[in-house]
C-alpha positions as CSV (number, residue, x, y, z in Angstrom):
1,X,11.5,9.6,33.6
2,X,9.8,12.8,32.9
3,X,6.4,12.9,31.0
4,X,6.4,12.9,27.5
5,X,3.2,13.5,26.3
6,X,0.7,16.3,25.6
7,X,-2.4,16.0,27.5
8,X,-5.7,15.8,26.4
9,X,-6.0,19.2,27.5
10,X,-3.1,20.3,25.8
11,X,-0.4,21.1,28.1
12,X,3.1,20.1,26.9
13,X,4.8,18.0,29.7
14,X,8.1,17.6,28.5
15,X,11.4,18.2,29.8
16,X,13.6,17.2,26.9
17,X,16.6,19.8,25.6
18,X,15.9,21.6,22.7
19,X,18.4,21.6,19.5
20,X,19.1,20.1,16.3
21,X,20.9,17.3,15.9
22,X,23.9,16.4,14.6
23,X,25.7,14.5,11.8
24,X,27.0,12.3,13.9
25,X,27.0,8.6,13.7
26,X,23.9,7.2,15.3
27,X,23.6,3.5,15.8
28,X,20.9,1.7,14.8
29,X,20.0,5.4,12.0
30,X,21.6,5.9,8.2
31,X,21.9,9.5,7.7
32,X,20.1,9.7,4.5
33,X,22.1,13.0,2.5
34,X,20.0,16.0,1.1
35,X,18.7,15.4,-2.2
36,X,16.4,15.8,-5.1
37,X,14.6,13.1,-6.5
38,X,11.7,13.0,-9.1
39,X,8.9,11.3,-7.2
40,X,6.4,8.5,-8.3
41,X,6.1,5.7,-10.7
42,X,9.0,5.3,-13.3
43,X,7.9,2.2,-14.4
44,X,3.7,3.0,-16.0
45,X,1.8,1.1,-13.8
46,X,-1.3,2.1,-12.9
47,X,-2.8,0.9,-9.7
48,X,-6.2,-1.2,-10.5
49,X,-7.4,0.0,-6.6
50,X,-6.5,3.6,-6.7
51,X,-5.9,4.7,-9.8
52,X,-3.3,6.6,-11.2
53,X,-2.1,7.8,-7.5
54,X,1.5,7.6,-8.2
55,X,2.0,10.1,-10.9
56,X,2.5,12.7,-12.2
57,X,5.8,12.8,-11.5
58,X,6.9,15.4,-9.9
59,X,10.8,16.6,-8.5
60,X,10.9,16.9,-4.8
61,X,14.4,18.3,-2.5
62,X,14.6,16.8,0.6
63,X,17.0,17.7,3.6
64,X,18.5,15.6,5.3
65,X,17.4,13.4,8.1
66,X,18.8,10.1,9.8
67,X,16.1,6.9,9.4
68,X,15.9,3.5,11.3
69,X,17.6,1.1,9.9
70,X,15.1,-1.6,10.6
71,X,11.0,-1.3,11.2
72,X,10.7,-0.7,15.1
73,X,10.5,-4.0,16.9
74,X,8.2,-5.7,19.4
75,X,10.7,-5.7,22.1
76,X,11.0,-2.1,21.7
77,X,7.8,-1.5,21.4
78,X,7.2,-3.2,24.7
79,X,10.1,-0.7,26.2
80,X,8.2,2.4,25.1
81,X,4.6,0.6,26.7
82,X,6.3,-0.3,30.1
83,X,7.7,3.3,30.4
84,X,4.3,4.8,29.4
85,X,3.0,2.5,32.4
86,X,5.8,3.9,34.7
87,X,4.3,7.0,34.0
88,X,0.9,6.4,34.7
89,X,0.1,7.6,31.1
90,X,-1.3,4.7,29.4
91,X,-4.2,2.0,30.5
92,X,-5.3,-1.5,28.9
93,X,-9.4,-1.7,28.3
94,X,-10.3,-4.5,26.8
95,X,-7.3,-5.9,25.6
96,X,-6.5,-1.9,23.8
97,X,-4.2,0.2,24.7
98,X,-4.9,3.4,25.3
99,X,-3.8,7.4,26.9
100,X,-5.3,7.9,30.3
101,X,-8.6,9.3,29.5
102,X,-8.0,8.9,25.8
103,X,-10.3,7.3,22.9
104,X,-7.1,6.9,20.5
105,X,-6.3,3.2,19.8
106,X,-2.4,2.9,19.8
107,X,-1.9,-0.7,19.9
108,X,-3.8,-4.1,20.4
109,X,-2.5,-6.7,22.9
110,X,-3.1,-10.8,22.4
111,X,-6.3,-10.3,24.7
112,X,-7.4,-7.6,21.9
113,X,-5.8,-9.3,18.7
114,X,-5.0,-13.0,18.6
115,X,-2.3,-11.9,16.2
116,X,-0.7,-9.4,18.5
117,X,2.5,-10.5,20.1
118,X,2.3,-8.3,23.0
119,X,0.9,-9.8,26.4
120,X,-0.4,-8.0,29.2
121,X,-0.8,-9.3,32.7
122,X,-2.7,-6.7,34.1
123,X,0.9,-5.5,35.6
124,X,3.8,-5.3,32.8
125,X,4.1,-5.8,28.7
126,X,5.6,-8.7,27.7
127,X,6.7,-9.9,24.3
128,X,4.8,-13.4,23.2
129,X,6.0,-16.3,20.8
130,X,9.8,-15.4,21.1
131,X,8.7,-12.4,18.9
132,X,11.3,-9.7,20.3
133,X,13.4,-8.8,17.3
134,X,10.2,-8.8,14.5
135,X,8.8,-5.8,13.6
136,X,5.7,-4.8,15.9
137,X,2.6,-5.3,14.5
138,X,-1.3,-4.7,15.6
139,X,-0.8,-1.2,16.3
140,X,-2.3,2.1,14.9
141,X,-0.6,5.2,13.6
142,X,-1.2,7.4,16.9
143,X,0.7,4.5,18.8
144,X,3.4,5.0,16.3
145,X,3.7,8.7,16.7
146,X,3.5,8.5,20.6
147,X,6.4,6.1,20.1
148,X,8.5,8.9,18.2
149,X,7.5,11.2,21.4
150,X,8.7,8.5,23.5
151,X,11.8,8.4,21.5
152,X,12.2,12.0,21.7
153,X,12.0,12.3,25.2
154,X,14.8,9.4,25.6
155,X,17.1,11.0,23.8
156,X,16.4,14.5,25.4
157,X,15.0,16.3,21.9
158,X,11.7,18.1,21.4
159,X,8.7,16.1,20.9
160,X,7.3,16.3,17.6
161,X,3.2,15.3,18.0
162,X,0.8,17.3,19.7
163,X,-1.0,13.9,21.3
164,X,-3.8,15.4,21.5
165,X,-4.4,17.1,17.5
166,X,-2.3,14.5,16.6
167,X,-0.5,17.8,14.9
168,X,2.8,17.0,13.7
169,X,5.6,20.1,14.3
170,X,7.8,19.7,11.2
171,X,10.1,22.4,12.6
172,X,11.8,20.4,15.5
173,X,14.6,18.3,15.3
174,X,12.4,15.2,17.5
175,X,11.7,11.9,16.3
176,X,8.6,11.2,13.9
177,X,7.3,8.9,11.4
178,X,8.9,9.6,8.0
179,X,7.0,11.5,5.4
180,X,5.6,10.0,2.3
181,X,8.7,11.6,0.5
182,X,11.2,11.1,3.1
183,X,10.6,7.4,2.9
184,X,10.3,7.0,-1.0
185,X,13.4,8.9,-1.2
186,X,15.5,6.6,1.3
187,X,13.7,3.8,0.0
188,X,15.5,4.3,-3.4
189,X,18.8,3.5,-2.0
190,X,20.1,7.0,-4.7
191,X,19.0,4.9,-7.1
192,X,17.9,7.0,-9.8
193,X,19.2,6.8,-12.9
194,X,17.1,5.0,-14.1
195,X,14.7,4.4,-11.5
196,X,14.0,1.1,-10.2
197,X,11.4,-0.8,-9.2
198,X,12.3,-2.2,-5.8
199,X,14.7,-0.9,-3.6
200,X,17.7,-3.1,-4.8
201,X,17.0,-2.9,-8.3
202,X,14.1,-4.5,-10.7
203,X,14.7,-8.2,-9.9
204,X,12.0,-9.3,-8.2
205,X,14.2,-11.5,-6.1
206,X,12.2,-13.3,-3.3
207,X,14.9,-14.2,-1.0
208,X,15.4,-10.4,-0.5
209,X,11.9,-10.1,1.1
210,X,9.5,-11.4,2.7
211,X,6.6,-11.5,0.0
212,X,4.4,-13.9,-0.3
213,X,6.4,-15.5,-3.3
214,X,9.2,-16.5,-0.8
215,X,10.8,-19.7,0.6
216,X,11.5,-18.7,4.0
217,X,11.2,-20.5,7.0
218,X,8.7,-18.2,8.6
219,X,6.0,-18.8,6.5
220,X,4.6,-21.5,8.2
221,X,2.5,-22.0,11.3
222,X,0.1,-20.0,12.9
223,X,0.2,-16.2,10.9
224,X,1.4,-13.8,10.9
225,X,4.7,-14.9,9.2
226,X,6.8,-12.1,9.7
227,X,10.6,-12.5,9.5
228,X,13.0,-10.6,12.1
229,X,14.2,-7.5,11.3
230,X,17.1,-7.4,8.6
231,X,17.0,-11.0,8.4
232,X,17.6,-10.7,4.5
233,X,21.1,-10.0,4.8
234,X,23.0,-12.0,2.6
235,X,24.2,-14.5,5.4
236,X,23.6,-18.5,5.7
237,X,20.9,-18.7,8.7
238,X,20.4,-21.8,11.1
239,X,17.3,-22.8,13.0
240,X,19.1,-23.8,15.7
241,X,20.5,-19.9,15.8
242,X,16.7,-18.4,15.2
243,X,14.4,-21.5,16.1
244,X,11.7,-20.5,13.3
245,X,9.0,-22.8,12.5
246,X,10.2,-24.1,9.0
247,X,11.6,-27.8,8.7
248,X,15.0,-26.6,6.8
249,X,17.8,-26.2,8.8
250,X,19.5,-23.6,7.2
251,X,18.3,-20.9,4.9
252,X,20.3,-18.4,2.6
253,X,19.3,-15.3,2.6
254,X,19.9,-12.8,-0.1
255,X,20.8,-9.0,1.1
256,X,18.1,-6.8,0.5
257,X,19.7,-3.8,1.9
258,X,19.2,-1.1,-0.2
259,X,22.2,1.8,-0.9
260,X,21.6,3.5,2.3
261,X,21.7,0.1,4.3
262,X,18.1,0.0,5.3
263,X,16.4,-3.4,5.2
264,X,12.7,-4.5,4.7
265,X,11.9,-1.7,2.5
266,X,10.2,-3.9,0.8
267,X,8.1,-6.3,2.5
268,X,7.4,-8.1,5.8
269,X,5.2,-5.4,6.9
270,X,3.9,-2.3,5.6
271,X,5.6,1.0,7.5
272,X,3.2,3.8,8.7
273,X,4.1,7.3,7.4
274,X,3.2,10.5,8.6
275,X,1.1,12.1,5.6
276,X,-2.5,11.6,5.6
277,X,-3.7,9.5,2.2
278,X,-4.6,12.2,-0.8
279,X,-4.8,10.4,-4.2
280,X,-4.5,13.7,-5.7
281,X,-1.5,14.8,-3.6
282,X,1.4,14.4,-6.3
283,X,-0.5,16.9,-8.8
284,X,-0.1,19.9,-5.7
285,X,2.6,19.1,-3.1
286,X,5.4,21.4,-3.0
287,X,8.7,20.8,-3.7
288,X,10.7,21.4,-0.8
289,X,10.2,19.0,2.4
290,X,6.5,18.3,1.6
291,X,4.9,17.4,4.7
292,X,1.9,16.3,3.3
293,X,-1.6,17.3,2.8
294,X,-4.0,18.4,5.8
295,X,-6.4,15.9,4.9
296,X,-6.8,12.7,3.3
297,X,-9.2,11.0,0.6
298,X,-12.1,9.6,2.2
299,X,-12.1,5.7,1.7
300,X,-15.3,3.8,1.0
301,X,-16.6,4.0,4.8
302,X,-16.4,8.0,4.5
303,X,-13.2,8.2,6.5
304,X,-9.8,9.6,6.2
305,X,-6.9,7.2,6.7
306,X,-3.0,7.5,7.0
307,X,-0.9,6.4,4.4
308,X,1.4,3.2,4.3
309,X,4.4,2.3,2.5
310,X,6.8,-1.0,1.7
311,X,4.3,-3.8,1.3
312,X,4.1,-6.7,3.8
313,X,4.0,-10.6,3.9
314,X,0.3,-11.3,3.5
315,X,-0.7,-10.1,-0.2
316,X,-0.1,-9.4,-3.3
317,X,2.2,-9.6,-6.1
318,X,5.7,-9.1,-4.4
319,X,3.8,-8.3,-1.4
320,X,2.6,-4.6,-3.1
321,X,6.4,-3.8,-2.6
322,X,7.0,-1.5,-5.5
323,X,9.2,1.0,-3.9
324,X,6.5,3.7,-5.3
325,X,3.2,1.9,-4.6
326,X,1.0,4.5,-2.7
327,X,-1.5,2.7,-0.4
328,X,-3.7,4.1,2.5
329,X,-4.0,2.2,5.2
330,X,-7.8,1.4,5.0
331,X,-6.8,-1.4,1.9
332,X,-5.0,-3.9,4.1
333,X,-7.1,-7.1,3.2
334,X,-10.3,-8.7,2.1
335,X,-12.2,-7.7,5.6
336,X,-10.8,-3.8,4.8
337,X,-11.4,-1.8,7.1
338,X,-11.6,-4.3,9.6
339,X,-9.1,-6.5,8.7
340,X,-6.2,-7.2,11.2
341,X,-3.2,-5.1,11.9
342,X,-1.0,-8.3,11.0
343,X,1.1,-7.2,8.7
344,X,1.5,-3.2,9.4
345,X,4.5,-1.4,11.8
346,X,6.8,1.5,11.6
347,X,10.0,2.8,11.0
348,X,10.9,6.5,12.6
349,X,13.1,9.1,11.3
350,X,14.8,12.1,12.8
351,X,15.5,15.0,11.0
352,X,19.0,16.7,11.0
353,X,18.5,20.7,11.7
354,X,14.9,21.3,11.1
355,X,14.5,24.5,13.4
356,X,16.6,26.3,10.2
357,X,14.0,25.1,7.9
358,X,11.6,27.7,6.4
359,X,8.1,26.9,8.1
360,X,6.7,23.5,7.3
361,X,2.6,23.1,7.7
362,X,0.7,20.7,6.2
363,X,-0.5,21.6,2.5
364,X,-4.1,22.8,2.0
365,X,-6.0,20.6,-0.6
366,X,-6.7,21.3,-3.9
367,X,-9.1,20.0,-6.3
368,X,-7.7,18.2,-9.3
369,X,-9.2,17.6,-12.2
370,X,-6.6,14.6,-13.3
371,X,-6.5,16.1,-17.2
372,X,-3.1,16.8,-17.3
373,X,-1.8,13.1,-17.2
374,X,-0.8,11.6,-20.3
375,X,-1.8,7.5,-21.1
376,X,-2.7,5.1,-18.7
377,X,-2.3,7.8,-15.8
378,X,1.4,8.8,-16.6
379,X,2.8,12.5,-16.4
380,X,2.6,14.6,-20.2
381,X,6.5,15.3,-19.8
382,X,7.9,12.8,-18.0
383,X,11.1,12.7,-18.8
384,X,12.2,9.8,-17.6
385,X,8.9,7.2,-18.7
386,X,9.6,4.5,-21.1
387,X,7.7,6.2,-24.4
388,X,4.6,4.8,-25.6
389,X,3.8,4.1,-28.7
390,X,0.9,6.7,-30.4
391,X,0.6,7.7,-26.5
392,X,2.2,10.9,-26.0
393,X,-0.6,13.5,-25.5
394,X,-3.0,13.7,-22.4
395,X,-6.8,13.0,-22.9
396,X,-8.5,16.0,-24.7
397,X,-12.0,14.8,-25.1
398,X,-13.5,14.6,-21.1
399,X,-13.0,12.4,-18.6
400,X,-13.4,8.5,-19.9
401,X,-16.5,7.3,-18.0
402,X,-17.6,3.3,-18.3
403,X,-21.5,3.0,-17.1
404,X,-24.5,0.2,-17.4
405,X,-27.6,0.8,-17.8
406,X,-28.4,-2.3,-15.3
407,X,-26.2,-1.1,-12.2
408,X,-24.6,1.9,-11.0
409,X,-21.1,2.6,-10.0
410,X,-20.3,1.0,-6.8
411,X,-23.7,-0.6,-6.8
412,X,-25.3,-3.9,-6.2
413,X,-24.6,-6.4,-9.0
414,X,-28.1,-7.7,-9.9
415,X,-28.6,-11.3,-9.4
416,X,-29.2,-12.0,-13.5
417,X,-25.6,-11.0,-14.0
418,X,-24.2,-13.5,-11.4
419,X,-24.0,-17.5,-11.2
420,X,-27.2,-17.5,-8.6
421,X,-29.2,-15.6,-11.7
422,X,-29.1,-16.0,-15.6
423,X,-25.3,-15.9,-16.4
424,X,-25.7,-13.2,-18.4
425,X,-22.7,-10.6,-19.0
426,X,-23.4,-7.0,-18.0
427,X,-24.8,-4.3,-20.7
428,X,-22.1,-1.8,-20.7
429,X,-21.0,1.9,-22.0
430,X,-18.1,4.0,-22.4
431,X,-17.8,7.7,-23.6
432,X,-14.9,10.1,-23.4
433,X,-12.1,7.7,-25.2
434,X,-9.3,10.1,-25.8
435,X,-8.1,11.1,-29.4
436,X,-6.4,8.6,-31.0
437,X,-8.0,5.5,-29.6
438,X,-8.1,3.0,-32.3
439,X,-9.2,-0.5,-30.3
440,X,-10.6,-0.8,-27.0
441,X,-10.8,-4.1,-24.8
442,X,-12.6,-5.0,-21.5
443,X,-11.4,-7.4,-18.5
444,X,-13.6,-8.1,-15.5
445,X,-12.2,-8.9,-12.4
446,X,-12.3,-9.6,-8.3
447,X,-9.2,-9.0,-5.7
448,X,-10.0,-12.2,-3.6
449,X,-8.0,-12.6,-0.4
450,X,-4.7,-13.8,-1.7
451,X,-5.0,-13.8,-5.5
452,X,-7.1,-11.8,-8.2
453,X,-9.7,-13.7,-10.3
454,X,-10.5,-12.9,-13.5
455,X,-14.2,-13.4,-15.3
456,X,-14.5,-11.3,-18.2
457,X,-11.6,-11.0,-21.1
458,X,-12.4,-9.0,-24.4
459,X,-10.2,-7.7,-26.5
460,X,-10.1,-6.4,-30.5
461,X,-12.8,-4.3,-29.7
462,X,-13.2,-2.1,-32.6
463,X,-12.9,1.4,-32.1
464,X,-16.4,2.6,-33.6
465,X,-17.9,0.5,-30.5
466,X,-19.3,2.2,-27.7
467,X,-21.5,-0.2,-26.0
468,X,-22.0,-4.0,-25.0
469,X,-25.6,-5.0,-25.0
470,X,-26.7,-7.8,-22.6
471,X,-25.1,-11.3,-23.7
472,X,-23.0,-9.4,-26.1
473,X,-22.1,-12.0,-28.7
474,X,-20.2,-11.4,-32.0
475,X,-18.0,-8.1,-30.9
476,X,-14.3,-8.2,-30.2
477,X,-12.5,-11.4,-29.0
478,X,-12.6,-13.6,-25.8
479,X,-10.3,-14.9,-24.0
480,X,-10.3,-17.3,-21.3
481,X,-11.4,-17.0,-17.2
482,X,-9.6,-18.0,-14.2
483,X,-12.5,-19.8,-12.6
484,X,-13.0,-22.6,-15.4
485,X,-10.4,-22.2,-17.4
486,X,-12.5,-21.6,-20.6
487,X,-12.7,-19.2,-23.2
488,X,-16.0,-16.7,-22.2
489,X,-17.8,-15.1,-19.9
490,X,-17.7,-16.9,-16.1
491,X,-20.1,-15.0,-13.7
492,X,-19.8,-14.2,-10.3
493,X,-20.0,-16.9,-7.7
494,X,-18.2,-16.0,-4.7
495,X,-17.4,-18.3,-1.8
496,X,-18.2,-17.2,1.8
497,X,-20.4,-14.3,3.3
498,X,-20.6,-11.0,2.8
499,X,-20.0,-8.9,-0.3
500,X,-17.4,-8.7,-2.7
501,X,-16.4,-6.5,-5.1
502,X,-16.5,-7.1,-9.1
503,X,-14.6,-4.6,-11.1
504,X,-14.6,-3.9,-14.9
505,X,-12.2,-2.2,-16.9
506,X,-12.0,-0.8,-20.4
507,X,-9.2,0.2,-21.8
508,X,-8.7,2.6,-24.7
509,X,-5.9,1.7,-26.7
510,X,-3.8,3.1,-29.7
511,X,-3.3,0.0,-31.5
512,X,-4.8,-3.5,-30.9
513,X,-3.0,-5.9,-28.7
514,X,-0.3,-8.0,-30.5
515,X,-1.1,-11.5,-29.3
516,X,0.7,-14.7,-30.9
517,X,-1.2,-17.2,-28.6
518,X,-4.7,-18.7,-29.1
519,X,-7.7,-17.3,-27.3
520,X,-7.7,-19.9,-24.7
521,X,-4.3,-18.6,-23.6
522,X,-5.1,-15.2,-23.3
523,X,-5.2,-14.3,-19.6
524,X,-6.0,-11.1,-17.9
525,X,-1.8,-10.8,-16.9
526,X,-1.7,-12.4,-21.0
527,X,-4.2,-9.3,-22.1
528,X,-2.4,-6.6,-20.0
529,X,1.1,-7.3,-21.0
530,X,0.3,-7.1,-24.2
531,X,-1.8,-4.1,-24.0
532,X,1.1,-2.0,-21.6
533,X,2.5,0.2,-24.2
534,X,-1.1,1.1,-25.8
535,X,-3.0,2.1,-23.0
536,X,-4.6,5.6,-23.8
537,X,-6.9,5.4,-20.6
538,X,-9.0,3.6,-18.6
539,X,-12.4,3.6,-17.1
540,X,-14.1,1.1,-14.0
541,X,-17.0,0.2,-13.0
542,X,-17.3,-1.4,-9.6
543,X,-20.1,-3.4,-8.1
544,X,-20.8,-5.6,-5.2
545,X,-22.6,-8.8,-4.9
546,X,-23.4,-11.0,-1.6
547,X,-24.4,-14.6,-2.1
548,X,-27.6,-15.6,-0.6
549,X,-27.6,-16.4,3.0
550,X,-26.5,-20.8,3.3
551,X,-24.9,-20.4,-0.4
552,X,-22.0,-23.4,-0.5
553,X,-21.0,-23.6,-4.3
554,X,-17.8,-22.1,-4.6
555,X,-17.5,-21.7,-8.4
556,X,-15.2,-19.4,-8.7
557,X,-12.9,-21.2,-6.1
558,X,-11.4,-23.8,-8.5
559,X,-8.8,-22.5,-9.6
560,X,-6.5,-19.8,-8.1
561,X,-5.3,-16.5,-10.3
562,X,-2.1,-14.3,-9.5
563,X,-1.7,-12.2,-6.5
564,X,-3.5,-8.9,-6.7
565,X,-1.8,-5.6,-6.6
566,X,-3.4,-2.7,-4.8
């Protein structure tokens, strides 16, 4: 096998053929047809983590390319690491592995991770747990893209990444990791009229996926509780064909191929994609093949992080698997950024004729001053949005800020506030509503490792109110909490070390939410349905809080809320 990689010092060592490739049939690929698709969120929701990050909606044309049918495995993956090996261009420290010489992470072995499934004896890789045909896991996005290289090189086609930029050539025909569009667009199935949720449809059908919502008999025993690839296929499974860890015997899956035939779109883990994270990116990419922008949104460390698509079996509400949820790959759990690689792999792509394609570079970043997005985050003109009642024109009066005049914005929650302190509710502060708000309302809330907790629920807030003093009593309506089960205010009382983060929301709205249940049943899910259509815009404040050190009351653990969706 000839070498495959760029060096650190970057001299290309390949000897692969050059040349597009074909439209031929390529097992184990669905050629996925040129197109144009109108990208981002059909469906109004607007992410409670990042924002408004899937709209506006914008049209993108995309030209062909073929993509994996399934999310490369760990057998697979151990193909690729045994060959680098061959090669004398990879080495183990510490359980990692890494290039030669290299500082880049690409994967984690059981020595590193005790999640990863990949064992190394200090002479060959090895796939653990009867593991081979899931989808690899414990890896980072430059082991991904050396994978496409690998890939590449196999099939005797020009290497995409520069390994040692991590540069991406978007004008050769060689194996890579999808772009952002590339995989919403194949992730649609062609369905877009209308445009649906998940990649089957809206049904939020559980025994498509593996979410956290479903039955199957991998989720059980030790995590993580991946399925194998395609394994929602529409068949009648047996243990004694698959041996997983469930006690049923059989289990029917439903298919949740999507039009193009591609399974776990949604799902059993999160896919890697080549574009950097931008939260802006959708106001300035360009229309034709966008490749991405040439650097990402710095995350709450200060860093920069790839973005990841499809959801995945550990969290959230259908496992975050909207098929136009956004995420970068720093939120991956409650320990973010340090929480394991469990539940993220990748699926690669190869693009049909891209040395005829104008010049594709990375897009410079723009500054966006989000202004031009009409209620709750959505585009002014989208034509194809469900229409909102008294919503149809974009905020005219300044950006909608929410502040306290006892904590800043990403601050420390002072102890008073908290169930260590006084109890008391926060004084709060909003300017900016946009024209036409008539009521406003106000939920508190925590993203807890497998469900979101609500503390604060306040709605009928008049629209002449602009503030909350301290132990607000007498404005607006409560409703109840998810850590007592009460009607009021339940303050923050978090199990376990470390901080956590406590975020409220107000919500300006163009009529007052319609609720025909008493206060006691109004939820935080109860509140936002009701609210959906009336949403003008929204405003957060965030704040931490860390239990003193040898804290054991775990208030707010009694009783569990829904999943969260980032």
């Amino acid at each position: 096998m000839t070498r495959w990689i760029v060096g650190l010092a970057g001299i290309l060592l390949a000897a692969c053929s050059t040349g597009a490739a074909g439209q031929e049939k390529m097992p184990g690929f669905a050629l996925i047809p040129a197109g144009k698709f109108e990208m981002g969120d059909h469906l109004g929701f607007v992410d409670p983590k990042h924002g408004g990050d899937e709209t506006p909606i914008h049209t993108v044309r995309l030209d062909a390319f073929y993509m994996g049918i399934n999310d490369v495995t760990t057998q697979q993956y151990c193909d690729f690491l045994n060959a680098a090996l061959a090669e004398h261009l990879i080495e183990v420290k510490e359980g990692g592995v890494y290039f030669v010489g290299g500082k880049d992470l690409l994967c984690e072995t059981r020595e590193m991770s005790r999640y990863s499934r990949i064992g190394w004896d200090g002479k060959t890789f090895v796939v653990l747990d009867k593991k081979d045909h899931h989808p690899v896991i414990c890896i980072r996005w430059p082991g991904a893209a050396a994978y496409c290289n690998w890939m590449s090189a196999q099939n005797k086609l020009p290497l995409c990444y520069n390994t040692a930029t991590w540069d991406c050539n978007f004008n050769k025909s060689g194996f890579r990791l999808p772009t952002e569009a590339e995989w919403e667009f194949a992730a649609r199935g062609g369905l877009q009229n209308p445009y649906r949720n998940f990649p089957w449809g809206d049904e939020a059908d559980a025994t498509r996926a593996n979410w956290p919502e479903s039955k199957n008999p991998y989720r059980t025993g030790p995590e993580p509780w991946t399925t194998p690839v395609g394994f929602f296929d529409g068949t009648l499974h047996r243990k004694a064909d698959f041996g997983w860890p469930g006690a049923q015997e059989t289990f029917q899956a439903a298919n949740g191929a999507n039009g193009y035939g591609l399974y776990d779109m949604a799902g059993n883990v999160w896919q890697f994609v080549n574009d950097w994270y931008d939260r802006d990116y959708y106001a300035y990419s360009p229309a034709d093949n966008p490749p991405g922008p040439a650097q990402g949104s710095l995350m709450p460390n200060g860093k920069p992080y790839r973005g990841m698509r499809g959801g995945n079996w550990y969290n959230g509400e259908n496992g975050h698997s909207r098929v136009s949820n956004r995420n970068p790959s720093y939120y991956r759990g409650p320990q973010d950024p340090d929480h394991p690689y469990y539940h993220l792999g990748f699926r690669v792509v190869l693009p049909v004729n891209a040395e005829n394609r104008p010049i594709v570079k990375p897009t410079p970043v723009q500054k966006v001053e989000r202004r031009d997005t009409a209620p709750g985050g959505r585009p002014a003109n989208a034509a194809n949005r469900p229409a909102l009642a008294d919503a149809t024109q974009p905020v005219r009066n300044g950006t909608f800020i929410l502040r306290s005049s006892a904590v800043t914005d990403g601050g420390t929650l002072p102890t008073e506030f908290t169930g260590d302190g006084a109890s008391a509710t926060l004084p709060l502060e909003w300017s900016g509503a946009p024209e036409g708000t008539k009521n406003f309302a106000l939920i508190m809330h925590h993203v807890a490792p497998d469900q979101t907790k609500w503390y604060w629920v306040l709605y009928n807030i008049p629209a002449n109110v602009q503030s909350l003093p301290k132990n607000v009593k007498g404005i607006g309506t409560l409703g109840n909490n998810s850590i007592n089960d009460r009607v009021g205010y339940a303050p923050p009382h978090s199990k376990g070390p470390g901080p956590k983060t406590y975020i409220c929301t107000v919500y300006a709205l163009s009529a007052a939410p319609q609720l025909n249940v008493a206060p006691e049943k109004v939820s935080r899910d109860v509140l936002l349905a009701a609210m959906k259509d009336n949403i003008l815009a929204t405003a957060e404040l965030r704040v931490t809080y860390s239990r003193p050190e040898g804290s054991t009351d775990a208030a707010d653990e009694r009783r569990p809320g829904p999943t969260p969706r980032p």
